[in-house]
C-alpha angles and dihedrals in degrees: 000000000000127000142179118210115206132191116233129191114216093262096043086056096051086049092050088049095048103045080049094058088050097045090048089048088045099053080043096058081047096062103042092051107046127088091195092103082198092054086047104048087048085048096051100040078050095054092050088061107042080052083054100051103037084044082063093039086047091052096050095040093056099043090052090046110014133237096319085069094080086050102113090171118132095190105117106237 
């Protein structure tokens, strides 16, 4: 199996993350609103696998930074 490895800094890797969460409720939203079966089945396998790869990335994230890692807030504190 092939495999790239790829450097984050702590912010890259929250933008990554978050672009990820969007793109996953995005391609949700798609599936449970379209009536295409075909568009839904590529959507959904889709889906399966974008979970799979931002839950490693998560993993990895969280263990490099830590938890605060995963806050895509924007409220100032």
């Amino acid at each position: 199996m092939n495999k790239v490895t790829v450097e984050l800094l702590e912010w890259e890797a929250r933008l990554v993350l978050l672009a990820m969460a969007e793109l996953k409720d995005k391609w949700r939203t798609i599936c449970n609103t379209t009536t295409d079966e075909d568009v839904q089945a590529d959507y959904g396998n889709d889906l399966v696998e974008l979970g799979m790869a931002m839950d490693s990335i998560k993993e990895k994230s969280v263990a490099e930074f830590g938890e605060q890692i995963l806050i895509f807030d924007r409220t100032p504190l």
